[in-house]
LOMI-247961 format. One record per residue (C-alpha): residue number from 1; y, z, x. Coordinates in nm, 4 decimals, padded with zeros to 6 digits, always signed. Each point is the difference from the previous one (the first is absolute). Example, Ala and Ser with C-alpha at 12.3 -4.5 7.8 and 13.67 -1.06 7.14 Angstrom:
2
   tipa          Y          Z          X
      1   -00.4500   +00.7800   +01.2300
      2   +00.3440   -00.0660   +00.1370
//
This chain:
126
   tipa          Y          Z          X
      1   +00.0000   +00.0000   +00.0000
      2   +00.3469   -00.1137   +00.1390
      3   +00.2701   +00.2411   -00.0044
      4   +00.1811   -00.1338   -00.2887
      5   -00.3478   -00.0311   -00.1939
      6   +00.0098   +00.3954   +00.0556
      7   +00.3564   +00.0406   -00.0004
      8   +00.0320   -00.1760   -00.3989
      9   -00.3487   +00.1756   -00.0917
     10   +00.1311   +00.3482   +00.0494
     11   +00.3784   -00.0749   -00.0612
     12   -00.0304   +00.3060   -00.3032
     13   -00.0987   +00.2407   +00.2453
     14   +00.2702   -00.0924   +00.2688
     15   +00.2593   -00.0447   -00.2176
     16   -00.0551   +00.3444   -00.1105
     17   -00.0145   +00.1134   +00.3292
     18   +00.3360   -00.2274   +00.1019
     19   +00.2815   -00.1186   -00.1054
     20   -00.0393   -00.3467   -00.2143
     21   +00.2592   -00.1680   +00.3120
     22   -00.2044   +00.1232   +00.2495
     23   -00.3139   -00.1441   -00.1480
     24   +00.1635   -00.3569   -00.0851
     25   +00.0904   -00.0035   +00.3473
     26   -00.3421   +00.1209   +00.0980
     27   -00.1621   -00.3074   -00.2231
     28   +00.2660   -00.2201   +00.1350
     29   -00.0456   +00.0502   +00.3593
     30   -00.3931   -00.0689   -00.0415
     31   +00.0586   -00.3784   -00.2209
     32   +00.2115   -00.0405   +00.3046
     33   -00.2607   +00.0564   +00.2480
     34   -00.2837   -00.2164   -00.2072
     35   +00.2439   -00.2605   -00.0429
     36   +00.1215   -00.0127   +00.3491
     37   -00.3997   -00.0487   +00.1164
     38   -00.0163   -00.3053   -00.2262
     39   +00.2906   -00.1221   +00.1096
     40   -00.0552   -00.0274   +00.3623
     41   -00.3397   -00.0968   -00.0231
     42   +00.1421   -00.2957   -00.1922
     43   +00.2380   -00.1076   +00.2269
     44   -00.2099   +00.0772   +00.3052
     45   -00.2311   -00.3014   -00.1858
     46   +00.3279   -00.1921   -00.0082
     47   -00.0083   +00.0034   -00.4046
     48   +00.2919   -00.0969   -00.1844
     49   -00.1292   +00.2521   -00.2478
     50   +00.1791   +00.2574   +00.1910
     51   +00.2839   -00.0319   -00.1284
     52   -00.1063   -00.0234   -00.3382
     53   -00.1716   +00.3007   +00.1128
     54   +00.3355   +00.2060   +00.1159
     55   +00.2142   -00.1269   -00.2970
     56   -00.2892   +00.1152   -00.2518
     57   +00.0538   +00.3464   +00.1366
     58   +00.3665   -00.0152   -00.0053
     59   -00.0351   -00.0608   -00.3776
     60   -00.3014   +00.2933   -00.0450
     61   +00.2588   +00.2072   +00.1791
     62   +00.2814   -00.0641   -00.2377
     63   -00.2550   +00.0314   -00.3039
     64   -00.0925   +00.3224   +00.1438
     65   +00.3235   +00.1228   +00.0708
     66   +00.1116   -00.1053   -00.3670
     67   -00.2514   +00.1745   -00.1734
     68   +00.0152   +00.3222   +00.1708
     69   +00.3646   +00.0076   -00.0789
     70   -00.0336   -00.1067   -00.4044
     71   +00.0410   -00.3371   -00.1280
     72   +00.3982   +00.0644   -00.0176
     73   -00.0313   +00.0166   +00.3698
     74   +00.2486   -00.1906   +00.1661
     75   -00.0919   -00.1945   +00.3445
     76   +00.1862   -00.1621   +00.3073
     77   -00.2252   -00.1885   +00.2170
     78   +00.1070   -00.1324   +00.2632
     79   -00.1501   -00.3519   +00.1789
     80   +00.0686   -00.2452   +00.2234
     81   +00.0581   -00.3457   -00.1976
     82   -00.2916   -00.1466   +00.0522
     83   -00.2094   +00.2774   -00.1534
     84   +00.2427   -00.0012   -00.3499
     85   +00.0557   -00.4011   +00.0285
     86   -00.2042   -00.2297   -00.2753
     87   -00.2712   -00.0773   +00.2368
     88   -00.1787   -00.2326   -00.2347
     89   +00.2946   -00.2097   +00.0890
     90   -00.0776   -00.0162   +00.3530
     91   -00.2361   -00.0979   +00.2702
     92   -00.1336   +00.3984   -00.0508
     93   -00.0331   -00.0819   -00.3684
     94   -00.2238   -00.3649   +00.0993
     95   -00.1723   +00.2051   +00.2226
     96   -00.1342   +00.2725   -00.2648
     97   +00.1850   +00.2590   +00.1597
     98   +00.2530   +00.2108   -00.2277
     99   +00.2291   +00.2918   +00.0041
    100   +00.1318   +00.3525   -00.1786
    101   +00.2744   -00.2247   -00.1328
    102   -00.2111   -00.2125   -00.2067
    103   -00.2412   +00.3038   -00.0590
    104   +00.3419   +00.1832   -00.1892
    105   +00.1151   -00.2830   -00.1793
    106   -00.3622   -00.0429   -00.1152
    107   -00.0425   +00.3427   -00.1292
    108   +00.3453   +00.1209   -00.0961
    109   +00.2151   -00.3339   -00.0750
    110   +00.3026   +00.0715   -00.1251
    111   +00.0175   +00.3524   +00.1186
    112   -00.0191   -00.1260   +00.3611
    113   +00.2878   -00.0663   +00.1821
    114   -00.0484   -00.2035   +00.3706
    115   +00.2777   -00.0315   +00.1897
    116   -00.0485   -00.1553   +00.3709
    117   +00.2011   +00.0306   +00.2856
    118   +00.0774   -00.1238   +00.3012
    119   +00.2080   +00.0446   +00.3800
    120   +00.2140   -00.2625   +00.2052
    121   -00.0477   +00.0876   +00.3587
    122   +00.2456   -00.0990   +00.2405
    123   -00.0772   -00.0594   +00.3783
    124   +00.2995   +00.1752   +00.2106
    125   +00.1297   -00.2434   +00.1995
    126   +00.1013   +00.1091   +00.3685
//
């Protein structure tokens, strides 16, 4: 049994024991570690998948986060452009590959707001 397996089959008993924060983060913190172990051995193979991989658990993460805070819960999250982008528009959408982005519009439409950004770097000339 993994450590979230026995973390989420005695969550009663530690969340008597703790607070209900410290066991979210607790449950958290283990999702991270499984997911991370996928993820690299995915990309270690060279699998686009990976990234479908990471951006998966970017949205589980949000889900998470939104449902241990109520379904009034209000949530920033904060990406680089390519991961809140419309990658079906794309060479990463062509390629089967998508991102949290699409994964919010998909599940909250209207509700979700994506707003990219960007920098302008300037070399210093001298």
């Amino acid at each position: 049994m993994s450590k979230l397996q026995a973390l989420l089959a005695h969550r009663i008993e530690y969340m008597a024991k703790e607070s209900e924060e410290a066991y979210f983060n607790a449950t958290q913190n283990a999702r991270v570690v499984r997911a991370a172990e996928q993820y690299y051995r995915l990309m270690y193979r060279g699998s686009t998948q990976s990234w479908n991989l990471r951006d998966h658990h970017m949205f589980d993460t949000l889900q998470q986060v939104i449902e241990a805070k109520g379904s009034d819960a209000k949530v920033v999250v904060w990406a680089h452009n390519s991961h809140i982008g419309n990658a079906s528009a794309t060479e990463m959408g062509w390629q089967g590959q998508f991102n949290i982005g699409e994964l919010c519009r998909t599940a909250y439409r209207d509700q979700a707001v994506l707003i990219g950004f960007g920098t302008h770097w300037e070399r210093s000339r001298g």
